[in-house]
C-alpha positions in Angstrom: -44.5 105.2 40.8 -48.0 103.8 41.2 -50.0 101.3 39.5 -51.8 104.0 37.4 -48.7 105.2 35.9 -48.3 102.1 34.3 -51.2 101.8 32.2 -50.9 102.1 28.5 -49.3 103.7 26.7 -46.3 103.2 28.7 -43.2 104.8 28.0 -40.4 101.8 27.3 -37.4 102.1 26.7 -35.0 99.1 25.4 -31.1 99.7 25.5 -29.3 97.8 23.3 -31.5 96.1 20.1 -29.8 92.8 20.5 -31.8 89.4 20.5 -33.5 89.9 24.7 -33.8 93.8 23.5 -35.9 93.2 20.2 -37.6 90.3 21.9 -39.0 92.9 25.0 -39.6 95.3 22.5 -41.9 92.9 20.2 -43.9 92.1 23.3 -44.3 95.2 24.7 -44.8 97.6 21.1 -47.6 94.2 20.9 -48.9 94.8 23.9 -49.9 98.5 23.3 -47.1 100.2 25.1 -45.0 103.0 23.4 -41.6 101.3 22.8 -38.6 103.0 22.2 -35.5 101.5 20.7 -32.0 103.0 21.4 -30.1 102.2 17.9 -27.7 103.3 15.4 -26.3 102.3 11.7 -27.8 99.2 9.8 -29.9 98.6 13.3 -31.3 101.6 13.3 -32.4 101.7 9.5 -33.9 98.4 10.2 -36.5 99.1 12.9 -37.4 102.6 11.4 -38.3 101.0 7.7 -39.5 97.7 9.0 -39.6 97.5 12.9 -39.5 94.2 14.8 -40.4 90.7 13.3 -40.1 88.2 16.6 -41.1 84.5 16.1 -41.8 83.1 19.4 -43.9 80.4 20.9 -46.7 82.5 20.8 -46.5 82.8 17.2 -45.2 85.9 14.9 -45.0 89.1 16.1 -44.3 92.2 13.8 -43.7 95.1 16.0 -43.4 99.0 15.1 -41.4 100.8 17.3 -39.6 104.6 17.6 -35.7 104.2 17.1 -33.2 106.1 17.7 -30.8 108.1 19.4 -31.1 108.5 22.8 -31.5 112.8 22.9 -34.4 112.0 20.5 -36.4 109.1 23.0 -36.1 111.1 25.7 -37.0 109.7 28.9 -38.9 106.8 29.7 -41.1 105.2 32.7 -38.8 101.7 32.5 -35.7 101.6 30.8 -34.5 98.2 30.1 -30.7 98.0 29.6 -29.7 94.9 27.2 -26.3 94.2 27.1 -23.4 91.9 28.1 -21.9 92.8 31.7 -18.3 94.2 30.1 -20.7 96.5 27.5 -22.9 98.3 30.5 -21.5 101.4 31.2 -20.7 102.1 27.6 -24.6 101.1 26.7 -25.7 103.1 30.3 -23.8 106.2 29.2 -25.3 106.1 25.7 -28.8 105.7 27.1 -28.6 108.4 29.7 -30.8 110.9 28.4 -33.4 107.9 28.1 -33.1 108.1 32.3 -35.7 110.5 34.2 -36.2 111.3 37.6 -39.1 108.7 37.5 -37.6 106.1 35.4 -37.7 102.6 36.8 -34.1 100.7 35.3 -34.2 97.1 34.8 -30.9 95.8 33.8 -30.4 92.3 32.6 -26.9 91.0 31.9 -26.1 87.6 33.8 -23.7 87.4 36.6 -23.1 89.1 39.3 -24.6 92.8 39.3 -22.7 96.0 40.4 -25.8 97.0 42.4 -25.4 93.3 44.9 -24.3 95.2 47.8 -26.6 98.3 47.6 -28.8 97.7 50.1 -27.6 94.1 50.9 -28.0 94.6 54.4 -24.9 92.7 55.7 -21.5 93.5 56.1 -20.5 94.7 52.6 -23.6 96.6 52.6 -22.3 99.5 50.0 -19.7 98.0 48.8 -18.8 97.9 45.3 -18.2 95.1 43.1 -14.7 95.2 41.6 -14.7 93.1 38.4 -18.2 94.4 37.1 -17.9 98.2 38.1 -13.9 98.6 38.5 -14.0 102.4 38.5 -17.9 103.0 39.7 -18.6 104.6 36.8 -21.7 102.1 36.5 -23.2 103.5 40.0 -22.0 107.0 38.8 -24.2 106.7 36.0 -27.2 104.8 37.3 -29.2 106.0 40.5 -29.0 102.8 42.6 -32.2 103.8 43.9 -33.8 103.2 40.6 -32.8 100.7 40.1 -34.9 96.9 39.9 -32.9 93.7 39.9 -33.6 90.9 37.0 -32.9 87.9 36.0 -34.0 86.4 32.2 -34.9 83.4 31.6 -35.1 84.3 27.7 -33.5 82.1 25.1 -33.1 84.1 22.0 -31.5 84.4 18.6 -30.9 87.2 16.3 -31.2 86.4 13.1 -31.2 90.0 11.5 -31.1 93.4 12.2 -34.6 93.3 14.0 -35.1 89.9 13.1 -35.6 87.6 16.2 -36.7 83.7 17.4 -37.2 82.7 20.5 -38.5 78.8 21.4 -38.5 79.2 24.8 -41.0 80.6 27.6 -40.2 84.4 28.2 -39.5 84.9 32.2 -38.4 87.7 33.7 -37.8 87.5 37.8 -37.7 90.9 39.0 -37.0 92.5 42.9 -35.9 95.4 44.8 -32.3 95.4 45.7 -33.1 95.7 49.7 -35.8 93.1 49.3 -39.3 93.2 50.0 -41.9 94.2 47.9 -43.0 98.2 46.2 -45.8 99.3 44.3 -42.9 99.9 41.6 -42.1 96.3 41.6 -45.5 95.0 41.4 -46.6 97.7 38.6 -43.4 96.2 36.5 -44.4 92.6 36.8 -47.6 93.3 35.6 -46.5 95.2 32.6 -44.5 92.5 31.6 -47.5 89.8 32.3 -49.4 92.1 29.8 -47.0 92.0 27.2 -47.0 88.1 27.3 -43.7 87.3 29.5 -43.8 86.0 33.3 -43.1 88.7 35.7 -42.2 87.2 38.8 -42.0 89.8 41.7 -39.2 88.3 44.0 -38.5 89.4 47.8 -35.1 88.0 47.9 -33.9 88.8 44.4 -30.4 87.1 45.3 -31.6 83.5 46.3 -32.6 83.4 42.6 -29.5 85.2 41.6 -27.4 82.8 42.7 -29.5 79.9 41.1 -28.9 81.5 37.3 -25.3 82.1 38.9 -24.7 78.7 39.4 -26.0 77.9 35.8 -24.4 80.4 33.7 -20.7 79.4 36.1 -21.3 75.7 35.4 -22.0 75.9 31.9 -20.7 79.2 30.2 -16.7 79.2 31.3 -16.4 75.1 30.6 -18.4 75.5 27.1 -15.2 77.6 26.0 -12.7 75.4 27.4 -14.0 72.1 25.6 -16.3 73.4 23.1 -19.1 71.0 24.5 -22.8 72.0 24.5 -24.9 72.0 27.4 -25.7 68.2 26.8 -22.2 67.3 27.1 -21.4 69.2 29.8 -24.4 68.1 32.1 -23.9 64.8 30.4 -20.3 63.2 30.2 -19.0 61.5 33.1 -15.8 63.8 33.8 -17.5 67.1 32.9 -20.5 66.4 35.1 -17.8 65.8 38.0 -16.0 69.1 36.6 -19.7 70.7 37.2 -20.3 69.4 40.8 -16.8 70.7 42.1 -18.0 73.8 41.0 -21.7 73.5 42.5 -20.6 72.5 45.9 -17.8 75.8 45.5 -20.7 78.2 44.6 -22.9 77.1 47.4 -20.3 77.9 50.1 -20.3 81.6 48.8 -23.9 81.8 48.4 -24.3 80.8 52.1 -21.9 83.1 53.0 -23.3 85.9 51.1 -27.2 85.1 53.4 -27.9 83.5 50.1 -31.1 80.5 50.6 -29.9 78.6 47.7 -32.3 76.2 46.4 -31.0 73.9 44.1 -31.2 70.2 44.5 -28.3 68.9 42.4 -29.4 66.0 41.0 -32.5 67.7 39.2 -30.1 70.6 37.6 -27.4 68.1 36.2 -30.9 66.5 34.6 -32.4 69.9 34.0 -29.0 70.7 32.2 -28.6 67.5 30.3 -32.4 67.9 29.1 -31.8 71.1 27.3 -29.8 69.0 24.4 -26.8 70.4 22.3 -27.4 73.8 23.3 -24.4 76.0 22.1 -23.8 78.6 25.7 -24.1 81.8 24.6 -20.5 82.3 26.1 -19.3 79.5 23.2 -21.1 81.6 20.7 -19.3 84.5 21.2 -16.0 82.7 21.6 -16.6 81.2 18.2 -17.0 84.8 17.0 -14.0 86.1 18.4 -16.2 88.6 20.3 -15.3 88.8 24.4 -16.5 86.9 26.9 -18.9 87.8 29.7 -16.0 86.4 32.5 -15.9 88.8 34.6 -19.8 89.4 35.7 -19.9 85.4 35.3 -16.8 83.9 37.0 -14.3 86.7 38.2 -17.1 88.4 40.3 -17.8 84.8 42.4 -14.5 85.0 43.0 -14.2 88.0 44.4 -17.4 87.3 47.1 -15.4 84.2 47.6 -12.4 86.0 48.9 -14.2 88.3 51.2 -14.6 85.0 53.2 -11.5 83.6 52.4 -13.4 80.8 50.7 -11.1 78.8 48.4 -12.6 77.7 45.3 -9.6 75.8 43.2 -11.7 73.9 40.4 -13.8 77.4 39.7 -10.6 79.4 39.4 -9.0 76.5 37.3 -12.0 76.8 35.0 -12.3 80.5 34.4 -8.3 80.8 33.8 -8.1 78.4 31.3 -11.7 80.4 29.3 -9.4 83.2 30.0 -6.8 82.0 28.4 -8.8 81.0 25.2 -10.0 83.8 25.1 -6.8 85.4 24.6 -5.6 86.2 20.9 -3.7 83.6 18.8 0.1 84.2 19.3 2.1 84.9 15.8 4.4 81.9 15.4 
């Protein structure tokens, strides 16, 4: 891909209308690119009668875009897959005839992704990630070699079928799995600065990973086990030393995993207690009964802690007892 290729119209494609879907789309449709929506049912009638309505710091956006099946999009230069981590390969298989030769993939669940080890360049160089990509089906489905890592820092909230707000700043930190920079990576982050959202091309994609890691760990698993919000949690005396067990676990595994982890701790207990009674998005689906993103969040760390035999006892406390809210309500 070269920088010309990326000039408008661009052909993107959003994977899953949800609230960082409908937000990319708004910007980008804004922006002048061609946006195609993968949808179906009440989504799909939505965006075809009245497209995209986002309210975001930069003011109101109404955005038409084409919607969807995927057979009917055809393929696209980037395809942005928007899901939660356990709804991927499902979403991936869906949006498959969305996927080209050419097409650049930019998935952004949170955790840990099933591409970490292709092209890592260490030890487990290849390997796969169990709890994200159990069966491989994800790197089946997927050419890892088309692959760009994100991470999203978008706050977002749906409030209708193609109905989105967003207060925060978009940002979007994108890199190539092996590191280093490409003329693919560098043509992405300046679509994105076109369309209004930070781009920011990274050449060690997993010292940032492990930053939102260490965020979404901290916050998402404990929010479901006391039903505190992010205030709370970076705020009350015996969560906060619940939260710094866990910060001095993650950092072990980071290290171990050639991870330069760059978080002074002090600053991201502030940082966390600043953002005020902000409901995790893991909370929010708890709430709804709808499952949680554990195993890309918390069962993953785990397992890059075992490869080191790196013990993390108040991180595996955590995630069992989210687990095991999660679970169903047993008939009496």
């Amino acid at each position: 891909m070269t920088l010309a290729s990326f000039l408008p119209p661009l052909r993107v494609g959003i994977a899953g209308a949800g609230a960082i879907g409908c937000t990319l789309a708004a910007r980008f449709a804004a922006a002048g690119q061609r946006v195609s929506v993968l949808a179906r049912g009440a989504t799909l009638g939505a965006l075809r009668e009245h497209g995209i309505t986002l309210d975001d710091l930069g003011g109101r956006v109404e955005a038409r875009v084409h919607a969807g099946g995927a057979d009917e999009l055809g393929p696209q230069d980037l395809l942005f897959l928007c899901s939660k981590s356990q709804d991927l390969a499902a979403l991936a298989a869906a949006a498959r005839p969305m996927l080209g030769p050419d097409t650049v993939v930019i998935p952004t669940p949170n955790g840990v992704p099933w591409w970490y080890f292709h092209r890592e360049g260490g030890r487990h160089d290849g390997r796969r990630v169990e709890a994200v990509d159990p069966d491989g089906r994800l790197a089946a489905l997927i050419p890892l070699d088309q692959v760009l890592g994100a991470i999203v820092f978008i706050t977002a909230e749906m409030l209708g079928p193609g109905r989105v707000r967003s207060t925060t700043p978009h940002l979007v930190m994108l890199g190539e799995p092996g590191g280093g920079g490409s003329e693919r990576l560098r043509a992405a982050c300046a679509a994105l600065d076109a369309a209004g959202i930070e781009g920011r091309p990274l050449d060690r994609i997993r010292d940032k990973l492990w930053t939102k890691i260490t965020a979404n760990l901290t916050s998402n698993p404990l929010s479901v086990v006391t039903g505190a919000t992010l205030d709370r949690i970076y705020g009350e005396p015996a969560l906060v030393e619940i939260v710094r067990a866990m910060m001095r676990e993650i950092a072990v595994v980071a290290a171990s995993h050639g991870a330069r982890l760059e978080i002074d701790p002090i600053e991201f207990i502030e940082l966390g207690r600043a953002m005020g009674a902000v409901r995790t998005s893991m909370l929010q689906d708890h709430e709804r009964g709808r499952p949680l993103e554990l195993a890309a969040i918390g069962e993953a760390v785990l397992e890059l802690a075992a490869l080191y035999a790196i013990p993390m006892p108040t991180t595996s406390a955590v995630i069992a007892l989210a687990r095991h809210a999660a679970r169903p309500a047993l008939a009496a």
